[in-house]
Predicted model as a PDB file, atoms N, CA, C, CB and O in Angstrom, pLDDT in the B-factor column:
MODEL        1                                                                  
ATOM      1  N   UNK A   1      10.892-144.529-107.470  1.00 45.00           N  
ATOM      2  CA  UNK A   1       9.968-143.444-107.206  1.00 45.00           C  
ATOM      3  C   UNK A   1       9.088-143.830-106.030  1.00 45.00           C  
ATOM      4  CB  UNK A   1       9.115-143.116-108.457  1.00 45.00           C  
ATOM      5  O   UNK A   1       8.622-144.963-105.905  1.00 45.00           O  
ATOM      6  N   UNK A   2       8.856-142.711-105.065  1.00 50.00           N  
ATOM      7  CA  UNK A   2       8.029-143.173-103.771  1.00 50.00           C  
ATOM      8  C   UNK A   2       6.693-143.271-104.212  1.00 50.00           C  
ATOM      9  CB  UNK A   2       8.089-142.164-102.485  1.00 50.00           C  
ATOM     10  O   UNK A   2       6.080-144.065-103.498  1.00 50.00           O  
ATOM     11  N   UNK A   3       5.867-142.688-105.271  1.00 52.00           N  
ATOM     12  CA  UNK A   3       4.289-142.597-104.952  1.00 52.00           C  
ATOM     13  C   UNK A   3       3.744-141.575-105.022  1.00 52.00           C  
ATOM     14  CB  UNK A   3       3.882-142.934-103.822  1.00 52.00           C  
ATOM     15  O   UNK A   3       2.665-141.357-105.572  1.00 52.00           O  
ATOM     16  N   UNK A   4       4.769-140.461-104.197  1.00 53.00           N  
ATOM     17  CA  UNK A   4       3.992-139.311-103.906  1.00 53.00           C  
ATOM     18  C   UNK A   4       4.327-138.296-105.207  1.00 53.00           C  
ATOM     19  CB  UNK A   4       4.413-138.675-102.354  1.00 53.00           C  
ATOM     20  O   UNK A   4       5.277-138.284-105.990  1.00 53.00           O  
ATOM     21  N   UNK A   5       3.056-137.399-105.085  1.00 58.00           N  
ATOM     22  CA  UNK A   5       3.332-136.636-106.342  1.00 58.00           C  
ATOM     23  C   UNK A   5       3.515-135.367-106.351  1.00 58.00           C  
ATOM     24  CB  UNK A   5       2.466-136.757-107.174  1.00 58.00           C  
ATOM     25  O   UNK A   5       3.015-134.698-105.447  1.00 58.00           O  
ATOM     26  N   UNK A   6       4.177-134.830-107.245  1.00 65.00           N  
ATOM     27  CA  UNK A   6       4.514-133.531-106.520  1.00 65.00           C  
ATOM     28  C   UNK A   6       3.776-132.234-106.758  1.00 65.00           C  
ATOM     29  CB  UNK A   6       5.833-133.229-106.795  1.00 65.00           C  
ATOM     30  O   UNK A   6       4.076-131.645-107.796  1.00 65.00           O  
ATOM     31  N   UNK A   7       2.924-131.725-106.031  1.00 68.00           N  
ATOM     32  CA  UNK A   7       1.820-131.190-106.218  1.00 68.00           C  
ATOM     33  C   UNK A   7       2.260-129.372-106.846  1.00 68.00           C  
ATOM     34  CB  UNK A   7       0.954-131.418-104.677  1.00 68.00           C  
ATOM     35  O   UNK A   7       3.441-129.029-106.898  1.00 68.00           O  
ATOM     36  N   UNK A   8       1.544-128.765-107.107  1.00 72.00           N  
ATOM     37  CA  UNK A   8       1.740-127.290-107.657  1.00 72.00           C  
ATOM     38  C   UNK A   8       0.508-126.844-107.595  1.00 72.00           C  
ATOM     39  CB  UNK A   8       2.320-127.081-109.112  1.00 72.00           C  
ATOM     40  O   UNK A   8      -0.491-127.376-108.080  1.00 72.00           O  
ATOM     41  N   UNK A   9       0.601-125.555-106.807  1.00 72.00           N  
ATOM     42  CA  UNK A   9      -0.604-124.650-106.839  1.00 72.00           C  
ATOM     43  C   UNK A   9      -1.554-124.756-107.765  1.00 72.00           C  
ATOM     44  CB  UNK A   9      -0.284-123.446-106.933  1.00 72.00           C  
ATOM     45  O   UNK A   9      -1.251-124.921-108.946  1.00 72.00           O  
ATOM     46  N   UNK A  10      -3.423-124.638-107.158  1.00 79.00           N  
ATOM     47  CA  UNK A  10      -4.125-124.727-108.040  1.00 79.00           C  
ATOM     48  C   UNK A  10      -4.239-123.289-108.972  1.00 79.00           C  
ATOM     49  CB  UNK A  10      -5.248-125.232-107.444  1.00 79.00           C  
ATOM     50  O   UNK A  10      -3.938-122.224-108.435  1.00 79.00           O  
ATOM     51  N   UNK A  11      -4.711-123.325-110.459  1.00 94.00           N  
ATOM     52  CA  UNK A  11      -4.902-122.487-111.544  1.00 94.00           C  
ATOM     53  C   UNK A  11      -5.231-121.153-111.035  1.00 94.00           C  
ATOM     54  CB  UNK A  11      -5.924-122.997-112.448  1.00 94.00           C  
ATOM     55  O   UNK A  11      -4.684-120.098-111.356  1.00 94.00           O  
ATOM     56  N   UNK A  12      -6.605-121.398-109.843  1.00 95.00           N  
ATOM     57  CA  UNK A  12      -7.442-120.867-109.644  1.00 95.00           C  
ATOM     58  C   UNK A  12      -8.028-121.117-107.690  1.00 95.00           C  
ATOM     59  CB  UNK A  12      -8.235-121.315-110.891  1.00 95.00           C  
ATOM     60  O   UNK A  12      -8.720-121.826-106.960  1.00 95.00           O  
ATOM     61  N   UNK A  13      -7.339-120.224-107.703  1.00 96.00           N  
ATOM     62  CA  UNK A  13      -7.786-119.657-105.754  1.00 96.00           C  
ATOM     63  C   UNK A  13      -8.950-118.421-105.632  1.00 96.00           C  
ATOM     64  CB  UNK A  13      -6.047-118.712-104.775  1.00 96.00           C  
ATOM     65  O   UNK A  13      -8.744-117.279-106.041  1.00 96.00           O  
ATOM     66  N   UNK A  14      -9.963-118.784-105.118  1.00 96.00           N  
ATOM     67  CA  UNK A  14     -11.040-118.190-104.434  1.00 96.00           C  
ATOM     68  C   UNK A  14     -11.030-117.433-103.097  1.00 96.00           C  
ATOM     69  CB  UNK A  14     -11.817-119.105-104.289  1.00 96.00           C  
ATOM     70  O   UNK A  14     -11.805-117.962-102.301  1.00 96.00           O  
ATOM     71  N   UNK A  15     -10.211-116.050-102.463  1.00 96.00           N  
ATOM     72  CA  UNK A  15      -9.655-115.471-101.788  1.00 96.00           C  
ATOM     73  C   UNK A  15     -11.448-115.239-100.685  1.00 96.00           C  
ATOM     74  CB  UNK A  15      -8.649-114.205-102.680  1.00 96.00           C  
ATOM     75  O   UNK A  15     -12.272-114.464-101.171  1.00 96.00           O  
ATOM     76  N   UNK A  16     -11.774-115.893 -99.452  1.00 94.00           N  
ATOM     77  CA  UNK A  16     -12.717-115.518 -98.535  1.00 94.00           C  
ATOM     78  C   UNK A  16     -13.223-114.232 -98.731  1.00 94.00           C  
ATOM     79  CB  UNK A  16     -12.248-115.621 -97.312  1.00 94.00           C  
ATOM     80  O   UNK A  16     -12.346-113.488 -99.169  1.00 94.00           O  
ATOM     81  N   UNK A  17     -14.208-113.735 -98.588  1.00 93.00           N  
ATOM     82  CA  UNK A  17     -14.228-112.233 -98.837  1.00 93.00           C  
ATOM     83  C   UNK A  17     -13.495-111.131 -99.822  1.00 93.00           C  
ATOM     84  CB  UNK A  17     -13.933-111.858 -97.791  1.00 93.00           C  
ATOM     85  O   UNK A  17     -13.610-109.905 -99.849  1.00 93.00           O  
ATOM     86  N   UNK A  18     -12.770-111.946-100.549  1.00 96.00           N  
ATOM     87  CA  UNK A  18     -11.638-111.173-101.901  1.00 96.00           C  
ATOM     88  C   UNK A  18     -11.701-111.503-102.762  1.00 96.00           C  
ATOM     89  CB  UNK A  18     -10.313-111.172-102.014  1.00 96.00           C  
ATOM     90  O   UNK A  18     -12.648-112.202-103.122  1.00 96.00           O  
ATOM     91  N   UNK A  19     -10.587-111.120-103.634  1.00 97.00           N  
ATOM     92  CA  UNK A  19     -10.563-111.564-105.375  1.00 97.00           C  
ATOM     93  C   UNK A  19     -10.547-113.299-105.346  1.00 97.00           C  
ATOM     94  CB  UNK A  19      -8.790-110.863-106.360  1.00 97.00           C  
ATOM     95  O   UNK A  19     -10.817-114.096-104.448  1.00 97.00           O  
ATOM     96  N   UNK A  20     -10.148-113.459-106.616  1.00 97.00           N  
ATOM     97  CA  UNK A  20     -10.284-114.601-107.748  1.00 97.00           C  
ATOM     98  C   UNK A  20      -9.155-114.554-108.052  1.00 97.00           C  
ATOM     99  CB  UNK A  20     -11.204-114.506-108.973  1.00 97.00           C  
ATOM    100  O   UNK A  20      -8.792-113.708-108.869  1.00 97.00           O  
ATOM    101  N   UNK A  21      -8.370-115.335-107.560  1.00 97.00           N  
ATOM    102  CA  UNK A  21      -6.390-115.429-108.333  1.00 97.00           C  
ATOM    103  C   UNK A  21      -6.240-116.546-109.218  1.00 97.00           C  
ATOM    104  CB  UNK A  21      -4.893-115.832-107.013  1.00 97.00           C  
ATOM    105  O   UNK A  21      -6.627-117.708-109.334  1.00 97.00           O  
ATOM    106  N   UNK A  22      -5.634-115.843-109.697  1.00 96.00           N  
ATOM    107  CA  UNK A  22      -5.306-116.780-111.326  1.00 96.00           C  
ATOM    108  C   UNK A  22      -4.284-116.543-111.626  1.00 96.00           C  
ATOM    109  CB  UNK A  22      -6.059-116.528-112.691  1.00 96.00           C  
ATOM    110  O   UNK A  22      -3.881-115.481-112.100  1.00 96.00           O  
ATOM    111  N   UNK A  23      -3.321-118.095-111.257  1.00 95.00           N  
ATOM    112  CA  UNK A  23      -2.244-118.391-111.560  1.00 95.00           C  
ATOM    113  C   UNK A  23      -2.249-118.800-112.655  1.00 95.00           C  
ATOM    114  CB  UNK A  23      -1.745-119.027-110.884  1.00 95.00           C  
ATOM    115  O   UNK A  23      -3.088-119.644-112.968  1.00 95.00           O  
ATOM    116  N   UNK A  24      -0.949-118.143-113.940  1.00 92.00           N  
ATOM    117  CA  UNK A  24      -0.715-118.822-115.427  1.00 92.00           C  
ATOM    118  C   UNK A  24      -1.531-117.766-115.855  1.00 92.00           C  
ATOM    119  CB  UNK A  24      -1.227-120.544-115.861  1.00 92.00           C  
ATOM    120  O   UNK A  24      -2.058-116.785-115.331  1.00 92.00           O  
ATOM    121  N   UNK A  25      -1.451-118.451-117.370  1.00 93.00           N  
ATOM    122  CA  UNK A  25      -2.311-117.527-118.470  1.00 93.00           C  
ATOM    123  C   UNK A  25      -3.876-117.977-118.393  1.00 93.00           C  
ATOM    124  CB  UNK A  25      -1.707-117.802-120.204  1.00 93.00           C  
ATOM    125  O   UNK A  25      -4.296-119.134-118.371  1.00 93.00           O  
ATOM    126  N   UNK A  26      -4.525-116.940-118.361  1.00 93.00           N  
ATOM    127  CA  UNK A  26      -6.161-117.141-118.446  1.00 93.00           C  
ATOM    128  C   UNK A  26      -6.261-116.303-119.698  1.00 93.00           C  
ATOM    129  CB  UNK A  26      -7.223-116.520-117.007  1.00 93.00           C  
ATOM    130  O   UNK A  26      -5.399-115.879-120.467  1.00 93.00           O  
ATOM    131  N   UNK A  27      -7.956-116.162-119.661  1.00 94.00           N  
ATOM    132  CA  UNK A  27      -8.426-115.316-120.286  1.00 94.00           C  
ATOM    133  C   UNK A  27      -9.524-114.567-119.837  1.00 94.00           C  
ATOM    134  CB  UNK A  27      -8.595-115.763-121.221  1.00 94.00           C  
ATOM    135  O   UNK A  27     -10.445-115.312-120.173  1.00 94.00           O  
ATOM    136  N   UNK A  28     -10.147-113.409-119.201  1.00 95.00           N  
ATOM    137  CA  UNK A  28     -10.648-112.695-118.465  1.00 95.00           C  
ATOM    138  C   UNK A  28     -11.853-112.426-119.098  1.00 95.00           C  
ATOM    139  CB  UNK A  28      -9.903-111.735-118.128  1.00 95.00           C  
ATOM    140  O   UNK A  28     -11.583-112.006-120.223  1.00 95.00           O  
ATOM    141  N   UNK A  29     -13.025-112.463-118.924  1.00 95.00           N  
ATOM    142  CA  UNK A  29     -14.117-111.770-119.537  1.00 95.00           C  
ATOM    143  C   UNK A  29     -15.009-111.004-118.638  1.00 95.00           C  
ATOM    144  CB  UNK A  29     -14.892-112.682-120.244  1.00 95.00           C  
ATOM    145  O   UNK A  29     -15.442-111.405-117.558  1.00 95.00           O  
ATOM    146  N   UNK A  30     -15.293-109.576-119.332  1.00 92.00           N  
ATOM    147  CA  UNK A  30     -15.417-108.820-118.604  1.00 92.00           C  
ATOM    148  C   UNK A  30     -17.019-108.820-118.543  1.00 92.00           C  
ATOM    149  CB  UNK A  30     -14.647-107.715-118.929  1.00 92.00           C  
ATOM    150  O   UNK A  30     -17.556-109.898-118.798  1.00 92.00           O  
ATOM    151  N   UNK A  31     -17.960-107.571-118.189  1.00 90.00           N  
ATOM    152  CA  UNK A  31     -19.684-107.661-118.144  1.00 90.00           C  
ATOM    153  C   UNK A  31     -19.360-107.190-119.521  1.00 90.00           C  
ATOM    154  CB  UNK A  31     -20.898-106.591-116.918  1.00 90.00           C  
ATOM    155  O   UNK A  31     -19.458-108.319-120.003  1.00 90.00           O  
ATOM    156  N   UNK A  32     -19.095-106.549-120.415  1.00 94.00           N  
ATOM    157  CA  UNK A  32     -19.115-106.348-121.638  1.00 94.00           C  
ATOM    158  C   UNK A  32     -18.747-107.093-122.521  1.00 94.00           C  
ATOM    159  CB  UNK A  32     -18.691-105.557-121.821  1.00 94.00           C  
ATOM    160  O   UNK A  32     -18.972-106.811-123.698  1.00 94.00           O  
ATOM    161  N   UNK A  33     -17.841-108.657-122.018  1.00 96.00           N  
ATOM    162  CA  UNK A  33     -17.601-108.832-122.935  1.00 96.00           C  
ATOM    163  C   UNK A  33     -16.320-108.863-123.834  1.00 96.00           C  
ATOM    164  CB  UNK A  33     -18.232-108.356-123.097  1.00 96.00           C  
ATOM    165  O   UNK A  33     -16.030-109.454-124.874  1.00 96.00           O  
ATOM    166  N   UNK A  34     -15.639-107.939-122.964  1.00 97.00           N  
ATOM    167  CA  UNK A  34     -14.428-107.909-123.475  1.00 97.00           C  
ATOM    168  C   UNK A  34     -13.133-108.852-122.733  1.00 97.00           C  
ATOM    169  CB  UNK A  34     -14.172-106.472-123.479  1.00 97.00           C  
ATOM    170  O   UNK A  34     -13.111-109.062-121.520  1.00 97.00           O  
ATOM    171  N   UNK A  35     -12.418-109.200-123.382  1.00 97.00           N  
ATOM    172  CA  UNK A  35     -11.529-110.137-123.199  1.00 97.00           C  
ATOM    173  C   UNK A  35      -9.964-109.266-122.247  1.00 97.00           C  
ATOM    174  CB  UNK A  35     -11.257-110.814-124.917  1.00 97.00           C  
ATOM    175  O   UNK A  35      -9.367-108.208-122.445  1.00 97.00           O  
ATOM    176  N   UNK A  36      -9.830-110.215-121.372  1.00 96.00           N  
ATOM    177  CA  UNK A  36      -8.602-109.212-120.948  1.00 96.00           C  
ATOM    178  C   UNK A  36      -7.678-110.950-120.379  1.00 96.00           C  
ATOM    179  CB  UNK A  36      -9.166-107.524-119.233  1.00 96.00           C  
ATOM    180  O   UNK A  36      -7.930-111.850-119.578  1.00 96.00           O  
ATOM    181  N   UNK A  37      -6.428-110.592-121.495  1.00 95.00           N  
ATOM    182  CA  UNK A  37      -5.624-111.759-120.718  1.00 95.00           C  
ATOM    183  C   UNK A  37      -4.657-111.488-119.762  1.00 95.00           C  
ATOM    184  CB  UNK A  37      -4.917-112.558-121.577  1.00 95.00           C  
ATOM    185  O   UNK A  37      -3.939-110.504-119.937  1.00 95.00           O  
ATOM    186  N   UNK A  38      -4.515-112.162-118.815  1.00 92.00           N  
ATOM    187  CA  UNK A  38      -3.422-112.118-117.729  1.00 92.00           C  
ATOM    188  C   UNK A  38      -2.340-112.260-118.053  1.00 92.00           C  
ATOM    189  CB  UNK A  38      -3.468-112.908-116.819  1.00 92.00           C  
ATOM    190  O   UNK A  38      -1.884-113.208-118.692  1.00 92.00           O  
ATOM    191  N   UNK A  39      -1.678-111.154-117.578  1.00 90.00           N  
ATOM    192  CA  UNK A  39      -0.587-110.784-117.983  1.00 90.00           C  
ATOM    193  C   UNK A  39       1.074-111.138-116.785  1.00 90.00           C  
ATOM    194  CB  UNK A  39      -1.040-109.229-118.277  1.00 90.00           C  
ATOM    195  O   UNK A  39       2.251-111.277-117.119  1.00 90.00           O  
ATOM    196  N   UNK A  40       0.434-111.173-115.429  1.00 93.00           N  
ATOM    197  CA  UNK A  40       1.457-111.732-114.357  1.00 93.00           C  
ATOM    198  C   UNK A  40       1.356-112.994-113.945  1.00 93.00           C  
ATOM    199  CB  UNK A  40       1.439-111.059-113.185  1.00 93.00           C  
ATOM    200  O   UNK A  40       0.438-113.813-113.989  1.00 93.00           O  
ATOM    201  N   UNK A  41       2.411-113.019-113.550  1.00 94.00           N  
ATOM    202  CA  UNK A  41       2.103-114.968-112.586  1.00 94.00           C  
ATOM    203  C   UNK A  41       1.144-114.884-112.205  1.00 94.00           C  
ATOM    204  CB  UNK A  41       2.926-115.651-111.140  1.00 94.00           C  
ATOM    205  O   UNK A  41       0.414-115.847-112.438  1.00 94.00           O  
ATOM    206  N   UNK A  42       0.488-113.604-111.323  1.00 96.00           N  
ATOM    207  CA  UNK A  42      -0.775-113.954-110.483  1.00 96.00           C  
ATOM    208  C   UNK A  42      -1.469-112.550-110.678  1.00 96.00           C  
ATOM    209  CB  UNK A  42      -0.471-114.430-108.725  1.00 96.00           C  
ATOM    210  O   UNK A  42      -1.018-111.405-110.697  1.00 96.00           O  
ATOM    211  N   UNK A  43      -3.101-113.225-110.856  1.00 96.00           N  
ATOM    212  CA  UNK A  43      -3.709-111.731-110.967  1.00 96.00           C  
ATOM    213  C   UNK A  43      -4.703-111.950-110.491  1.00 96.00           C  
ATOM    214  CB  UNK A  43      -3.916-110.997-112.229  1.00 96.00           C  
ATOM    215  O   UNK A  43      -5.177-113.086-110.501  1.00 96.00           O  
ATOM    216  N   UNK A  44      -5.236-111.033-109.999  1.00 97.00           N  
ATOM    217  CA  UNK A  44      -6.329-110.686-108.861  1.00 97.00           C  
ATOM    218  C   UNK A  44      -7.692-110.417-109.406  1.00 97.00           C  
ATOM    219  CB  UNK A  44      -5.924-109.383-108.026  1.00 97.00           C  
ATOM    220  O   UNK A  44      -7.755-109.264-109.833  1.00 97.00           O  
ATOM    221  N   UNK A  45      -8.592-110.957-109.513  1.00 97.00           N  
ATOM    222  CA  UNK A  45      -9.900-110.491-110.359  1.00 97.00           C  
ATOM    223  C   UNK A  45     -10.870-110.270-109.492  1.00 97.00           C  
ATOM    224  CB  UNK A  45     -10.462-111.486-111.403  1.00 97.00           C  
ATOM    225  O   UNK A  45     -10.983-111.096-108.586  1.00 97.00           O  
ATOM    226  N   UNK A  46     -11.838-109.090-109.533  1.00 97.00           N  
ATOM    227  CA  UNK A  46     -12.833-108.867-108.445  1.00 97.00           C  
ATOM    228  C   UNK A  46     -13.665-109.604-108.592  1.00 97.00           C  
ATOM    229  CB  UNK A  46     -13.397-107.728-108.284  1.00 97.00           C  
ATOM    230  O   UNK A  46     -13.951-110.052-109.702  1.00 97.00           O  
ATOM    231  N   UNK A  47     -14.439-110.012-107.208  1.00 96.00           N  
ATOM    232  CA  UNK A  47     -15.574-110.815-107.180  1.00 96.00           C  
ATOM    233  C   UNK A  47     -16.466-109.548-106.148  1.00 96.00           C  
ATOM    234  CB  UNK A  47     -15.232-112.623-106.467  1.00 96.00           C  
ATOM    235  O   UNK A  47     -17.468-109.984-105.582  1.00 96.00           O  
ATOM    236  N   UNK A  48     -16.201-108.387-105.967  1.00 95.00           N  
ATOM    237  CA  UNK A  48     -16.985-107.695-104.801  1.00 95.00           C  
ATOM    238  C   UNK A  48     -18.012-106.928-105.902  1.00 95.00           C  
ATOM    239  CB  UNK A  48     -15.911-106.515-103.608  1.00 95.00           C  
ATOM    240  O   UNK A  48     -19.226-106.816-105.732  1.00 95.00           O  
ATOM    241  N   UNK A  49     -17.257-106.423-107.070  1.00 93.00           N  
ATOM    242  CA  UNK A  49     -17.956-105.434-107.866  1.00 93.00           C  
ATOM    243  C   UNK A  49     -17.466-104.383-107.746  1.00 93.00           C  
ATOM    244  CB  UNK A  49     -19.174-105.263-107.672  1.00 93.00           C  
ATOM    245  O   UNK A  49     -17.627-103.714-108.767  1.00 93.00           O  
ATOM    246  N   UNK A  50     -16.670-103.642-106.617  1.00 94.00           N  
ATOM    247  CA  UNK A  50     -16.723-102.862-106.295  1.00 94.00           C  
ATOM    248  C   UNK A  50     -15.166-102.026-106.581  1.00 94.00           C  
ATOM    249  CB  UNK A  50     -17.308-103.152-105.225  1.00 94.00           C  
ATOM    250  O   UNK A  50     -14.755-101.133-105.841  1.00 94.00           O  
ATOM    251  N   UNK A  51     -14.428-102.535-107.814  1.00 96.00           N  
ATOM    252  CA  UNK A  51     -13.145-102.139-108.190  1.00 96.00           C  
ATOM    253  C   UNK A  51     -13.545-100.910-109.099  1.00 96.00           C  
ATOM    254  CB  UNK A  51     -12.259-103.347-108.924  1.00 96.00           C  
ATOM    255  O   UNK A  51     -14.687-100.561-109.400  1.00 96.00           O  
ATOM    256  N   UNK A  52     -12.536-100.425-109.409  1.00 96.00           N  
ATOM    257  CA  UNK A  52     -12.210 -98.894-110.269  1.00 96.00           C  
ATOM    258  C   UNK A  52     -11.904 -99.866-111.351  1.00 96.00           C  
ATOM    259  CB  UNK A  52     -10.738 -97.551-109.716  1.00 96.00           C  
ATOM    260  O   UNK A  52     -12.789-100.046-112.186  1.00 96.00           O  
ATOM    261  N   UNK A  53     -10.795-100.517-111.465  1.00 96.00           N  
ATOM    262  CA  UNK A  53     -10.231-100.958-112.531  1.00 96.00           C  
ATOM    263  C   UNK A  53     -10.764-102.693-112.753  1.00 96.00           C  
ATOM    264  CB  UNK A  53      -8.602-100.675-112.310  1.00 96.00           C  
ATOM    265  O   UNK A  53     -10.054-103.682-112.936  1.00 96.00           O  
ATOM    266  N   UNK A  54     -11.951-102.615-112.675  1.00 95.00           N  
ATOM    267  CA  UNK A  54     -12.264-104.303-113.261  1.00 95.00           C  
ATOM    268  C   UNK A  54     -11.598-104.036-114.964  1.00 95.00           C  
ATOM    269  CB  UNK A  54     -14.568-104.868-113.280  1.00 95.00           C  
ATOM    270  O   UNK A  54     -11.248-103.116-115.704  1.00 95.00           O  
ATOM    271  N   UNK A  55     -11.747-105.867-114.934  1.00 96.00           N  
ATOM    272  CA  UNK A  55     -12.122-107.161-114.130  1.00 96.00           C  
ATOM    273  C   UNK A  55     -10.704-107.090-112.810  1.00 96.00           C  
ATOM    274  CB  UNK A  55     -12.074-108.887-115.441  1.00 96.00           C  
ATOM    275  O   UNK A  55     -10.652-108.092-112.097  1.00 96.00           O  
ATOM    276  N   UNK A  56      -9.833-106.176-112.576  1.00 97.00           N  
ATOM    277  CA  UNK A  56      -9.123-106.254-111.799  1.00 97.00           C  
ATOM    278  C   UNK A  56      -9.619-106.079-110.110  1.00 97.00           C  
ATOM    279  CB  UNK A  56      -8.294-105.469-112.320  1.00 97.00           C  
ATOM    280  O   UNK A  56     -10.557-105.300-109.940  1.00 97.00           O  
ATOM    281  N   UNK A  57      -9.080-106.713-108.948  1.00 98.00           N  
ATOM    282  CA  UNK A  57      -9.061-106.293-107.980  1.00 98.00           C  
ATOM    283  C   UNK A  57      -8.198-104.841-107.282  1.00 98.00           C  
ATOM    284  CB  UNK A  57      -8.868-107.319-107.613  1.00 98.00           C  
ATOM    285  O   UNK A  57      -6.971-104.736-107.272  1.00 98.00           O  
ATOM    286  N   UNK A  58      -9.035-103.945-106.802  1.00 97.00           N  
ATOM    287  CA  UNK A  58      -8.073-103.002-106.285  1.00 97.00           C  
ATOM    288  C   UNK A  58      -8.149-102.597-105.159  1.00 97.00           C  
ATOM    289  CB  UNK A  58      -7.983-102.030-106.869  1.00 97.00           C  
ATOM    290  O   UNK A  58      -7.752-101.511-104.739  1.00 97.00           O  
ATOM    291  N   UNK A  59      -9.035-104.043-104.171  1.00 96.00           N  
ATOM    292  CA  UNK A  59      -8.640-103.750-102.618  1.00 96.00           C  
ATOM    293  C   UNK A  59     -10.016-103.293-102.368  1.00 96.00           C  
ATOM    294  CB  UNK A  59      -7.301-102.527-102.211  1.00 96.00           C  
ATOM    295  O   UNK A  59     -10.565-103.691-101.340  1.00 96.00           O  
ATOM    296  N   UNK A  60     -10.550-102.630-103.048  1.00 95.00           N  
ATOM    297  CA  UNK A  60     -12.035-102.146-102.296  1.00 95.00           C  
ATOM    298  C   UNK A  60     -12.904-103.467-101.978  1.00 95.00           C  
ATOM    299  CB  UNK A  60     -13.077-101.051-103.429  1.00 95.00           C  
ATOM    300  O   UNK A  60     -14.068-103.216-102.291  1.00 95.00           O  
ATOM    301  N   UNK A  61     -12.793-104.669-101.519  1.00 94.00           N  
ATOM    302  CA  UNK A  61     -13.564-105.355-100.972  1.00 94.00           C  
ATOM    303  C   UNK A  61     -13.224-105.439 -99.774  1.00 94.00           C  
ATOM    304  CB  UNK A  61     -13.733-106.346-101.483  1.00 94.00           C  
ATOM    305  O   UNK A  61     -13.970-106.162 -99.113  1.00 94.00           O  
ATOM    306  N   UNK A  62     -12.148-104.850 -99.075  1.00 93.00           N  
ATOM    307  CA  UNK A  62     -11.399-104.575 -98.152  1.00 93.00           C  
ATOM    308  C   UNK A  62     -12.545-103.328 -97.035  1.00 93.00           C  
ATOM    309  CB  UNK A  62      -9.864-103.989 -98.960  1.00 93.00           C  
ATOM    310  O   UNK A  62     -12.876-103.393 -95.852  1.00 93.00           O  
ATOM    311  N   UNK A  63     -12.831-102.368 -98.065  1.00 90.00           N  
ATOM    312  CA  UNK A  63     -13.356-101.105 -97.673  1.00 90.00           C  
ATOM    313  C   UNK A  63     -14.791-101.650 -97.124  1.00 90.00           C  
ATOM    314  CB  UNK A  63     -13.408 -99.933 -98.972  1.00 90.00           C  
ATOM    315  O   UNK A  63     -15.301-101.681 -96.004  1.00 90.00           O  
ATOM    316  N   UNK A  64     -15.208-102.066 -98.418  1.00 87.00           N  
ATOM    317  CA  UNK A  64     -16.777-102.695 -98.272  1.00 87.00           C  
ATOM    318  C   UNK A  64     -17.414-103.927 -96.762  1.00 87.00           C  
ATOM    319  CB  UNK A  64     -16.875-103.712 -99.899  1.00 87.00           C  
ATOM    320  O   UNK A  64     -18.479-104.101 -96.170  1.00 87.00           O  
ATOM    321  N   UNK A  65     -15.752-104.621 -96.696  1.00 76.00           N  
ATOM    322  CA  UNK A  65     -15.915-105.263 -95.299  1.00 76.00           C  
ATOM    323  C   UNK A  65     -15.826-104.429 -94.021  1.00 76.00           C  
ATOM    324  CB  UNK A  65     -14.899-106.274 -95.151  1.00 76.00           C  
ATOM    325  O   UNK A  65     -16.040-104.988 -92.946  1.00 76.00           O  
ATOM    326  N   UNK A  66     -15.526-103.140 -94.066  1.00 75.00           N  
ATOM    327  CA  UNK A  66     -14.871-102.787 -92.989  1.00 75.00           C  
ATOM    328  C   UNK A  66     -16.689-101.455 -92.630  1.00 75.00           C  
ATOM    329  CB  UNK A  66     -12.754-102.029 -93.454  1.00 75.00           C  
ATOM    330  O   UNK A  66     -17.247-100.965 -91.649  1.00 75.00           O  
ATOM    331  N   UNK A  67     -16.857-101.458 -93.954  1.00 73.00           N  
ATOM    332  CA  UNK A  67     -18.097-100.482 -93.717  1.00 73.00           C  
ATOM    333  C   UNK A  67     -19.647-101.454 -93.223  1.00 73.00           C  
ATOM    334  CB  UNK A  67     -18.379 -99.544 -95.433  1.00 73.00           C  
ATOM    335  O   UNK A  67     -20.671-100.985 -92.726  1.00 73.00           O  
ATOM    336  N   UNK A  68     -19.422-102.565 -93.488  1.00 71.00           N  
ATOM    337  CA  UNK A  68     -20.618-103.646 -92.899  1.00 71.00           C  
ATOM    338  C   UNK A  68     -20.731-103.900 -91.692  1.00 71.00           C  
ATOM    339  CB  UNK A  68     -20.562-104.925 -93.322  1.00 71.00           C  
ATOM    340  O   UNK A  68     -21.817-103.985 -91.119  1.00 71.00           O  
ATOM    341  N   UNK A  69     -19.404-104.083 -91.052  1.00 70.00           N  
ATOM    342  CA  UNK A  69     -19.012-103.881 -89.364  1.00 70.00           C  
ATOM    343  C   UNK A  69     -20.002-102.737 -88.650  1.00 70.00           C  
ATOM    344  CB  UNK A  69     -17.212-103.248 -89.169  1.00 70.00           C  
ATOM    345  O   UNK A  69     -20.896-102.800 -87.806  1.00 70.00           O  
ATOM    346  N   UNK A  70     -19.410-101.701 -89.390  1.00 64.00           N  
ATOM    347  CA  UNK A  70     -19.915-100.445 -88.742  1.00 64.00           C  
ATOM    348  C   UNK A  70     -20.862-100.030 -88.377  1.00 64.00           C  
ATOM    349  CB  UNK A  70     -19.800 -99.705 -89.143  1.00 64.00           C  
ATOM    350  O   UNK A  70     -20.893 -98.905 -87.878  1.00 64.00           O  
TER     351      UNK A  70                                                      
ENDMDL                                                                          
END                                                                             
């Protein structure tokens, strides 16, 4: 064996200006409280506030950057 190890994506990626990805099974908690588990390889969780469908991401931090420019 050489040493080196063979690395695999972290759990948990912090997207610049975007969601919260979460690779594997988590468990989601919402402002209420309620539990939402991840259900795909990878899921997108808002950090803007500004989704329709939290705790999911649905791109509107996208909108919110583009209206701060302006």
């Amino acid at each position: 064996m050489s040493g080196a190890q063979e690395s695999s994506p972290p759990d948990v990626v912090l997207c610049p200006g975007g969601p919260m990805l979460l690779r594997g099974d988590h468990l989601v908690q919402d402002e209420e409280g309620n539990e939402h588990p991840t259900t795909r390889p990878v899921s997108a969780v808002c950090r803007c506030g500004g989704s329709k469908i939290k705790p999911w991401c649905d791109g509107t931090h996208k909108l919110l950057r583009k209206r701060s420019r302006d």
